[in-house]
C-alpha positions as CSV (number, residue, x, y, z in Angstrom):
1,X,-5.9,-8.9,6.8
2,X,-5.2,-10.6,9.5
3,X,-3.0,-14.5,9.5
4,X,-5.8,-16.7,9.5
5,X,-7.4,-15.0,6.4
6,X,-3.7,-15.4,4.8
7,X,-3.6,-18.9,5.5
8,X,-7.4,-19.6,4.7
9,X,-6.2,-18.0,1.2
10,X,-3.3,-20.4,0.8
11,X,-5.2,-23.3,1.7
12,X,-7.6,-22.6,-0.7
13,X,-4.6,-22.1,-3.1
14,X,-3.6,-25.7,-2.2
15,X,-7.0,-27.3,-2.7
16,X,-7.0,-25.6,-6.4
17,X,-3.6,-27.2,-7.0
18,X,-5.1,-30.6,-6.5
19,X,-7.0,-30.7,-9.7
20,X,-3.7,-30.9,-11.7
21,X,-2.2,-33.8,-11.0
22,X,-0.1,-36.6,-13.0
23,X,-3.1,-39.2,-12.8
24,X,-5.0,-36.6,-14.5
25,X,-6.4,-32.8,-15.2
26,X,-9.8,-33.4,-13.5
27,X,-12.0,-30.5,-12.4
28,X,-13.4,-31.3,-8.8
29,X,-14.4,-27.3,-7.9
30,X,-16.8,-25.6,-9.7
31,X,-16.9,-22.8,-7.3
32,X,-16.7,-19.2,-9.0
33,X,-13.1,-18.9,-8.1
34,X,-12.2,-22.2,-9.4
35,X,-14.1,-22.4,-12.4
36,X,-12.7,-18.6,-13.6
37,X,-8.9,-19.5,-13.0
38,X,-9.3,-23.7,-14.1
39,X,-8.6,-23.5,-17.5
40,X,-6.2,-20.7,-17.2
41,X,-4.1,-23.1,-15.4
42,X,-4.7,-25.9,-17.9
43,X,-3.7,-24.5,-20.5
44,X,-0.7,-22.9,-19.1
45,X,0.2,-26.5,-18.1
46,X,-0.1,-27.8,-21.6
47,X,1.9,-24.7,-22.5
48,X,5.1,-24.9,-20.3
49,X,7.2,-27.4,-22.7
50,X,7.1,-24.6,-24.9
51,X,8.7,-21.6,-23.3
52,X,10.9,-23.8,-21.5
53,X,11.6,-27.5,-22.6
54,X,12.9,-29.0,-19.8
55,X,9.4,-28.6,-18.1
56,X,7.7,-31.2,-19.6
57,X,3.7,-31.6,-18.3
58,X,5.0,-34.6,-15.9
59,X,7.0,-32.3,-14.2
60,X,5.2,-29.1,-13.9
61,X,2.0,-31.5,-12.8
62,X,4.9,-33.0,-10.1
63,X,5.2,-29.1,-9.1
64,X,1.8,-28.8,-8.6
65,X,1.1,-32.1,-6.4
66,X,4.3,-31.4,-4.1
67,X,2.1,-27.9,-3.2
68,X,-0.7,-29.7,-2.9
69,X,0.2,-31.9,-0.2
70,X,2.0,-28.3,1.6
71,X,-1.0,-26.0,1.3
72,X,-3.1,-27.9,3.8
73,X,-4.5,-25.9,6.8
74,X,-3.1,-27.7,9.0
75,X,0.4,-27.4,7.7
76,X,0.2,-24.1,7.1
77,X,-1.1,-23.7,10.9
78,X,1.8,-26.1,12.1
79,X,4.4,-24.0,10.1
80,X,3.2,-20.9,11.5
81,X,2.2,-21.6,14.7
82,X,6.0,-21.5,16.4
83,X,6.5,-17.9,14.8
84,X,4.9,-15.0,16.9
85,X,2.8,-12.7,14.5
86,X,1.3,-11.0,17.2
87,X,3.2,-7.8,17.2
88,X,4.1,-7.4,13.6
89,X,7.0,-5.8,12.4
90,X,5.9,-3.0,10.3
91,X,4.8,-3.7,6.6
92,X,7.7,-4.0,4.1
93,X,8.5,-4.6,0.7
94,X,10.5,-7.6,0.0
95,X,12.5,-7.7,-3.6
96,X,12.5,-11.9,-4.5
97,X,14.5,-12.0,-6.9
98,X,14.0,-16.1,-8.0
99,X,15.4,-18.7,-9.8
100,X,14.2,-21.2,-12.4
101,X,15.6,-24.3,-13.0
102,X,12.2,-26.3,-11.7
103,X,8.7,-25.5,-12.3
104,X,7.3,-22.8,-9.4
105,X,10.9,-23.1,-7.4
106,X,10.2,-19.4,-6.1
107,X,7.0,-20.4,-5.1
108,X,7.8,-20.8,-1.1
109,X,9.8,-17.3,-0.8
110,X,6.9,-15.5,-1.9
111,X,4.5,-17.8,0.0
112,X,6.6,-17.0,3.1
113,X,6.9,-13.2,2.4
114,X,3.1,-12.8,2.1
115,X,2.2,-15.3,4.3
116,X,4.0,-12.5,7.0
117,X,2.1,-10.1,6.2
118,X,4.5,-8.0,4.1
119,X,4.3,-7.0,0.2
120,X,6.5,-8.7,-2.3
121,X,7.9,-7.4,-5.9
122,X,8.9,-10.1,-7.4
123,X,11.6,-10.3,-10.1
124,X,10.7,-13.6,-11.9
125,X,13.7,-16.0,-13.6
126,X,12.8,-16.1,-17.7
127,X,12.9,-19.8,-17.7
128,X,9.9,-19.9,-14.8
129,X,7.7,-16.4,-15.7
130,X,4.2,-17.7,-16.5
131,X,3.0,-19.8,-13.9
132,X,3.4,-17.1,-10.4
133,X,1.4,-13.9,-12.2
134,X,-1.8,-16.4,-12.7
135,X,-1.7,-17.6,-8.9
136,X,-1.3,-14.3,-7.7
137,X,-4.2,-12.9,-9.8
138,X,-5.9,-16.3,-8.1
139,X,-5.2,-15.2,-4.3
140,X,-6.6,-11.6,-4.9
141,X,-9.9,-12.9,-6.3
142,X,-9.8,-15.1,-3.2
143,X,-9.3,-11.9,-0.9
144,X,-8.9,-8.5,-2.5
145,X,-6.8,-7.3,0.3
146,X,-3.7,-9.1,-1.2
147,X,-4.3,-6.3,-4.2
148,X,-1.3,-3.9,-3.8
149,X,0.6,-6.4,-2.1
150,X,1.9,-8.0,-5.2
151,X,4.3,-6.6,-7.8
152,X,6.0,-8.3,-10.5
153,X,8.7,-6.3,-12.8
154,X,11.1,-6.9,-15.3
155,X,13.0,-4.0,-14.9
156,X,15.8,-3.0,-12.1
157,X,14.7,-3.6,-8.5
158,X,13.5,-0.2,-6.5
159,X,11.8,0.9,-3.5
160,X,12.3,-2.2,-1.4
161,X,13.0,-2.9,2.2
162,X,14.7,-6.5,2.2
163,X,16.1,-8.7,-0.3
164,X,15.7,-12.4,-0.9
165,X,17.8,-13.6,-3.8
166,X,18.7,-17.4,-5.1
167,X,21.0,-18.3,-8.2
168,X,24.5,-19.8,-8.7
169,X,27.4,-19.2,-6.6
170,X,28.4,-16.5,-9.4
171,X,25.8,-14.9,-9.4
172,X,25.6,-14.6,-5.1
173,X,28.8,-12.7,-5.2
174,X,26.6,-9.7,-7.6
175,X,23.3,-9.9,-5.2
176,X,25.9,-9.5,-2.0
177,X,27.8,-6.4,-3.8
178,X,24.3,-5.0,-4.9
179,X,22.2,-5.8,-2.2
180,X,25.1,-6.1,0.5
181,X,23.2,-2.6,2.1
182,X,20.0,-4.3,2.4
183,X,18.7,-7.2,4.9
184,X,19.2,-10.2,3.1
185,X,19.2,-14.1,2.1
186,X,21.2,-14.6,-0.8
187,X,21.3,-18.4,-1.9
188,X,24.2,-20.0,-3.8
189,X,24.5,-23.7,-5.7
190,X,23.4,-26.9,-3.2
191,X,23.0,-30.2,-4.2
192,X,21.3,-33.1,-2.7
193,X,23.1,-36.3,-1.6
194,X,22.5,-40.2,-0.9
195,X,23.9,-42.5,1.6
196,X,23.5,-46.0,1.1
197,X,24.7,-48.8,2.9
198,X,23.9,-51.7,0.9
199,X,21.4,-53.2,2.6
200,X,18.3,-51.0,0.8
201,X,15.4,-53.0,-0.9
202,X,14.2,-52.7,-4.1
203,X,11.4,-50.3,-3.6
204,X,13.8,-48.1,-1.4
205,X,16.1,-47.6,-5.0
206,X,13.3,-47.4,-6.9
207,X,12.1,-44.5,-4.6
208,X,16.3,-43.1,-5.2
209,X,15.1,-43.0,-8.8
210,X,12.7,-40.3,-8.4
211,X,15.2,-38.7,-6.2
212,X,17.8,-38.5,-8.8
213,X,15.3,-38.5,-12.2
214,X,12.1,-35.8,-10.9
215,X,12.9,-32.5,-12.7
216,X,15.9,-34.1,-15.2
217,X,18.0,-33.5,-12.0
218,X,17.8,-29.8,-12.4
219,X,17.1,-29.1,-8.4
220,X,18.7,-28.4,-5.8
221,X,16.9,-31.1,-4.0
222,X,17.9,-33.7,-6.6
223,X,20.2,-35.9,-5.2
224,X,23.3,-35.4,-7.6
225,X,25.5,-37.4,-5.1
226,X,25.7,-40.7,-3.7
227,X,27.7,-41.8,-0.6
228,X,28.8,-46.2,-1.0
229,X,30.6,-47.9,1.1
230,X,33.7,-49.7,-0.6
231,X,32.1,-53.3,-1.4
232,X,28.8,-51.9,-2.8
233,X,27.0,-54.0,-5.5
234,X,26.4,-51.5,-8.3
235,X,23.9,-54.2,-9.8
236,X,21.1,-53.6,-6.7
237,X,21.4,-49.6,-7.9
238,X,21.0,-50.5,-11.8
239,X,18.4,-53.0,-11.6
240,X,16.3,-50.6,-9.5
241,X,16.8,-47.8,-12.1
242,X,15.7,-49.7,-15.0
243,X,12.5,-48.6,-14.1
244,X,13.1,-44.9,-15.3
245,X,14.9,-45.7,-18.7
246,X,12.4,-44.2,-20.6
247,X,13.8,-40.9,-19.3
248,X,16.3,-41.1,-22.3
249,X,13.5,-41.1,-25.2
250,X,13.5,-37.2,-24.1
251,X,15.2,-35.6,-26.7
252,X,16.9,-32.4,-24.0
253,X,17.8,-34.8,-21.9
254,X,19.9,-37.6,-24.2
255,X,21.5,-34.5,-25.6
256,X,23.2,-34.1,-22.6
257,X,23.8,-37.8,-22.0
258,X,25.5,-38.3,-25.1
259,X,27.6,-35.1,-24.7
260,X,28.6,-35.7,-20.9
261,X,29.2,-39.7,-22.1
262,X,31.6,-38.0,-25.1
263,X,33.4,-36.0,-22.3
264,X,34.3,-38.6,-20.2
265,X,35.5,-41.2,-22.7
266,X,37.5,-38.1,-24.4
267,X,38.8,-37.4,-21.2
268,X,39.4,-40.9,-20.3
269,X,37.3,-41.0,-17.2
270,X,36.0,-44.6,-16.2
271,X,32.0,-44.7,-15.7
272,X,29.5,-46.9,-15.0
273,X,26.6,-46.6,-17.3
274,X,23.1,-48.2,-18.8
275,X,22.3,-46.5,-21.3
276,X,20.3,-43.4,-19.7
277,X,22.3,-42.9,-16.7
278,X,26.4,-42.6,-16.2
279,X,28.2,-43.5,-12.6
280,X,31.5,-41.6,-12.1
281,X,33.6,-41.6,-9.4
282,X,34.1,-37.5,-8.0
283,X,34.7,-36.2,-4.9
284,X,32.6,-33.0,-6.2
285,X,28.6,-32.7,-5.3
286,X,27.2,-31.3,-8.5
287,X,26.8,-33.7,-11.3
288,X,26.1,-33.0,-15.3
289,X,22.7,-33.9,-16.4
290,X,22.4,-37.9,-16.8
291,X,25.1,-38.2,-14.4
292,X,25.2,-39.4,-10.8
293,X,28.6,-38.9,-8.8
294,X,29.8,-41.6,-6.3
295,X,32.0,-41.4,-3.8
296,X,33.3,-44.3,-1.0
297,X,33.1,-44.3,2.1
298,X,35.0,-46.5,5.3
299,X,32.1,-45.7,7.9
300,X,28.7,-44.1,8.0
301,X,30.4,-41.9,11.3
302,X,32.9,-41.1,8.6
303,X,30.5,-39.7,5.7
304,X,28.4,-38.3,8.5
305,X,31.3,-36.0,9.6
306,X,32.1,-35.3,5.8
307,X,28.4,-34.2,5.6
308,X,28.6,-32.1,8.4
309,X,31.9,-30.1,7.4
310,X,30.5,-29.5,3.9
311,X,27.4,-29.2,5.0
312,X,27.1,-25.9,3.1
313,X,27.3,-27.3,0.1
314,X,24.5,-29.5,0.5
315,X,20.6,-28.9,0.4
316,X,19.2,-32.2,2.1
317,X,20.5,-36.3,2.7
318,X,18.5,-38.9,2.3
319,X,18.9,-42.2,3.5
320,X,17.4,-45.0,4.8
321,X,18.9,-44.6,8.3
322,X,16.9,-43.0,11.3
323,X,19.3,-39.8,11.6
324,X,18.0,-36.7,12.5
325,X,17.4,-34.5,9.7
326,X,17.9,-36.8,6.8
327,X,14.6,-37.3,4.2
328,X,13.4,-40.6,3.5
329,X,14.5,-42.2,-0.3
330,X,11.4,-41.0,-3.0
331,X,10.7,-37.4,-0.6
332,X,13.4,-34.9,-1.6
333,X,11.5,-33.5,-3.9
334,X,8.4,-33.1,-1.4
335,X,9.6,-30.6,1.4
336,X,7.7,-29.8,4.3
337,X,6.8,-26.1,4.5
338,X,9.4,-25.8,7.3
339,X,12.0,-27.5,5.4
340,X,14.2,-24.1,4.7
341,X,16.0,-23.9,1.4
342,X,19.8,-24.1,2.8
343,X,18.6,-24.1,6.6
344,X,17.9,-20.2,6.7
345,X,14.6,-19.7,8.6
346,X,13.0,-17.4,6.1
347,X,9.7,-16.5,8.3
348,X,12.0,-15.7,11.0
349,X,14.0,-13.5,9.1
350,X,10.7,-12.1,7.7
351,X,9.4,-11.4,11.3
352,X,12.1,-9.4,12.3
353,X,12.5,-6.6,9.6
C-alpha cells in the first residue's frame, strides 16, 4: 500500500465524518461503505454521554467536525508532501499508548503512525475506548491492506518497536522509566493560553468563549489562561461570555463550579465570577474546571518573552495579534494536521525509525 492509497483512505475517512455534525445527523453517502458503518457511528454518538459523561453529543459531534475539516485531500497532501516517503524506513510497530480527556484526542497519533506506513497497537484511555475500534474496522473495509496493521489491547504492551505515550506529568515520569529503552515521544500536562490587549470586539470574545468552554475545558488546547494588561475592562470579557451560560445547566460541570467556588471563598481567594464561570488571579497555567486564570501584564514584548521561557508548558496562544505561530480566537480547538501536539514533529520522528 503505497501513500496515496493511505491518504485516499483517510480522505474518505474525513468525508464520512461529515455526516455527524452539530447542525444535524444527516446521511449524505449511501455508498456500501457508508451505509454499513452510518448507524454504527450514530448510535455510538448517542451512546458516549453514557460511558463517559463529560462527552456530551455536542462535544463528540465538535470532535467529529474538527476532523472533518483535517481529512481533506488536500490537507492530507499538504501535510505530507514536506516529508520524504520515498525510501521508507522499514515497517514497525508503534505502541500509542493515548489519553482521554476529549472525544477521539488519540486520533492524530494513530493517523500519523499509519499514515507512515507503519503498524500501530494501540493501548486506548478507558474514558475514550469506543469510538477508535469502529473507525479502524471503517479504514480496512475501505482497503483491506490496513488488516494486520491495527491492534488494540488492554493488556501490557509487547512486541513493539517505538513508543508514543501522552498523559499527565506524573504519569510521563512511568512511560520514560518504562519505555526510556525505546524511541519515544512521551507527552506531559500543556495548557492553552490568551493574550488580550483590550482592544478585541465582541465577536473576537465571543469566539474566546469557545476557546475556553468546547470540551468543559478538559484539553489541552483549551485556553485555561489569559494574559491582560493592567487596566483591562473585565466587563468587555463578561458581557461576551454571557453567551455560553447555559454551560452551567450541565449537571458535571456546576459540580465543579460550586466545589472550585467553595474552595476559593474557603480559602479566601478573591474571584471574579457570573454565575458559570470564576476569574482568579494565578501565575499557574492550568485552571480547575469553570475556572479561567488571569494574569497582568506591563507589555506584550514582556508576556511574549514569559511565553517563550515557559513555553513548555504551553500547547498553543491565541490572540488577535499577527505573531507568528499564535491561533486566531474561536480555532484552538481546530488544529491543522501539522499543528504538532507540544511542537514534536511526529511524522518526522515516524520517518526515521
Amino acid at each position: 500500500m503505497n501513500l496515496e492509497q493511505r491518504i485516499d483512505a483517510f480522505a474518505k475517512i474525513g468525508d464520512f465524518f461529515g455526516q455527524f455534525t452539530t447542525h444535524g445527523i444527516i446521511k449524505k453517502d449511501n455508498t456500501e461503505p457508508s451505509s454499513l458503518f452510518f448507524d454504527a457511528f450514530k448510535m455510538q454518538i448517542e451512546r458516549a454521554q453514557e460511558f463517559n459523561g463529560w462527552f456530551t453529543k455536542d462535544n463528540v459531534l465538535k470532535a467529529f467536525e474538527s476532523w472533518n475539516q483535517a481529512l481533506t485531500k488536500e490537507n492530507l497532501t499538504t501535510w505530507t508532501s514536506k516529508y520524504n516517503f520515498e525510501n521508507p524506513s522499514e515497517q514497525q510497530t508503534v505502541a500509542i499508548i493515548m489519553a482521554g480527556n476529549i472525544p477521539l484526542v488519540g486520533f492524530h497519533d494513530f493517523l500519523s503512525v499509519l499514515i507512515s506506513g507503519h503498524n500501530a497497537i494501540v493501548k486506548q484511555s478507558s474514558n475514550d475506548k469506543h469510538f477508535l475500534p469502529l473507525i479502524a474496522k471503517y479504514l480496512e473495509y475501505l482497503n483491506p491492506n490496513f488488516k494486520g496493521s491495527i491492534t488494540f489491547t488492554e493488556k501490557k504492551l509487547t512486541n513493539f518497536n517505538a513508543v508514543i505515550a501522552t498523559g499527565s506529568n506524573n504519569t510521563a515520569r512511568y512511560f520514560e522509566h518504562y519505555f526510556g529503552k525505546y524511541p519515544s515521544i512521551i507527552r506531559k500536562n500543556r495548557n492553552s493560553v490568551a493574550i488580550l490587549t483590550g482592544k478585541e470586539t465582541k465577536e473576537e470574545l465571543e469566539a474566546l468563549g469557545s476557546d475556553v468552554f468546547q470540551y468543559f475545558g478538559l484539553g489541552c488546547r483549551s485556553i485555561s489562561k489569559i494574559f491582560i494588561p493592567k487596566d483591562y475592562n473585565f466587563d468587555l470579557l463578561f458581557n461576551a461570555l454571557y453567551k455560553f451560560k447555559d454551560i452551567i445547566n450541565y449537571k458535571k460541570y456546576a459540580n465543579n463550579y460550586d466545589y472550585n467556588k467553595a474552595v476559593y471563598i474557603m480559602s479566601e481567594f478573591h474571584v471574579l465570577e457570573n454565575g458559570f464561570v470564576m476569574l482568579k488571579e494565578d501565575k499557574n497555567y492550568a485552571s480547575p474546571i469553570a475556572t479561567l486564570f488571569f494574569e497582568y501584564y506591563s507589555s506584550f514584548e514582556n508576556v511574549l518573552q514569559k511565553i517563550t521561557n515557559e513555553n513548555e508548558e504551553i500547547q498553543c496562544v491565541a490572540s488577535n495579534e499577527n505573531v507568528v505561530n499564535f491561533v486566531k480566537f474561536g480555532e484552538t480547538q481546530y488544529p491543522k494536521l501539522w499543528n504538532y501536539a507540544d511542537d514534536i514533529d511526529t511524522i518526522e520522528f515516524l520517518l526515521k525509525l
